[in-house]
N, C-alpha and C positions, 0 to 999 in steps of 0.2 A: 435510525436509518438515515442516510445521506439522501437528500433531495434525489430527482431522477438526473436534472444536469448537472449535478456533481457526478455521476457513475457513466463506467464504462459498461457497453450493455450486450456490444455485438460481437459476433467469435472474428468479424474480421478487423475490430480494433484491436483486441488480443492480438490477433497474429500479427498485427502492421505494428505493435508495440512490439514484440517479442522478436520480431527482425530487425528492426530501422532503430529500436530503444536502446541505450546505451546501457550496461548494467553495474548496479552496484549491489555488496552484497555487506550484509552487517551477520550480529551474532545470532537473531531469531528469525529475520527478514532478508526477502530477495526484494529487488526493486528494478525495475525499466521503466525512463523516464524519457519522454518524445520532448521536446520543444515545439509549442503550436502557434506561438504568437502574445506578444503580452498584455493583448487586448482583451483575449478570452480566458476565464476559469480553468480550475485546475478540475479534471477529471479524475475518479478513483478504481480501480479497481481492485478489489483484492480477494485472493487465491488460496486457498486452504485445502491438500491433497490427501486422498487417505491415508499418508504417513504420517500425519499428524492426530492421528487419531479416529475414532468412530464418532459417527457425526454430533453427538453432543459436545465433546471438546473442537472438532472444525468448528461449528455456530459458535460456540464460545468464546474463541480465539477470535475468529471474526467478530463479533462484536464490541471485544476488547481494545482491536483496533482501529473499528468507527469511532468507538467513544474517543478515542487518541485523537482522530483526525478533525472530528469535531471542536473537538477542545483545542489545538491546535492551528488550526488554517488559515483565521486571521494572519500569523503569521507569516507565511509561506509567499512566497512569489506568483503572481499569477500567471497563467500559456503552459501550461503543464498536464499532459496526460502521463500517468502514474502506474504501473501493474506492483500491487505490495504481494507478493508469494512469502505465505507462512512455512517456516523451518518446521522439521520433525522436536524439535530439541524445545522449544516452544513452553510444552507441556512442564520444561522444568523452573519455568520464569515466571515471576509475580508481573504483578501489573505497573511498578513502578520500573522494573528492569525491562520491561518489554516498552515502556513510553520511550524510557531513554534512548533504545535500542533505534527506537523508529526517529526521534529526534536526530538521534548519531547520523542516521542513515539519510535523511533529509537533507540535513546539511552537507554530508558527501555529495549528493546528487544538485547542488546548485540552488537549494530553499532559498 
C-alpha cells in the first residue's frame, strides 16, 4: 500500500484532476496528470471500474499497479498528482506487459 501522502483521497481531487488533468491514455491504462509544483511529491490515485471485473480481479489489478509504482517512483519527477483508470482489457495482460504499459504511459505524460 502507498503511504497516505502518496494517495489521492478526496472525491474533489478526483473531480479537480478529472477537469483541469490533461489526459493520456495507453493500452491497459487511462491517466490524468495535474502539475502542482516541483517542490511537492507525486500523489496517486488509482481507479478500477466494474468493467474490469468483480472485485477480486479490481483489488488485483490495483495491487499490481501499486507494486509498479512503488517499484518505480524513484524515478519519476516530482509536483505530480496522478489519477491511473484501469482498462477493461487489463484482465488479458501479464504483469510485465502491464509495468510496461504504465512505464509507456509515464513517459507520455512528462515522468
Amino acid at each position: 500500500m502507498l503511504a497516505k501522502n502518496y494517495r489521492i483521497r478526496s472525491g474533489k481531487d478526483y473531480k479537480k484532476l478529472y477537469d483541469a488533468g490533461k489526459k493520456f491514455n495507453g493500452k491497459y491504462l487511462f491517466a490524468y496528470v495535474v502539475h502542482k509544483g516541483a517542490d511537492s511529491y507525486n500523489r496517486y490515485g488509482i481507479v478500477a471500474g466494474k468493467k474490469v471485473g468483480k472485485a477480486v480481479l479490481r483489488n488485483l489489478n490495483k495491487r499490481r499497479l501499486r507494486a509498479i509504482i512503488k517499484k518505480h517512483q524513484a524515478q519519476f519527477d516530482n509536483g505530480k498528482d496522478i489519477v491511473l483508470i484501469i482498462k477493461k482489457n487489463v484482465i488479458f495482460a501479464d504483469f510485465k506487459a502491464f509495468e510496461k504499459d504504465f512505464l509507456t504511459l509515464m513517459n507520455k505524460a512528462g515522468q
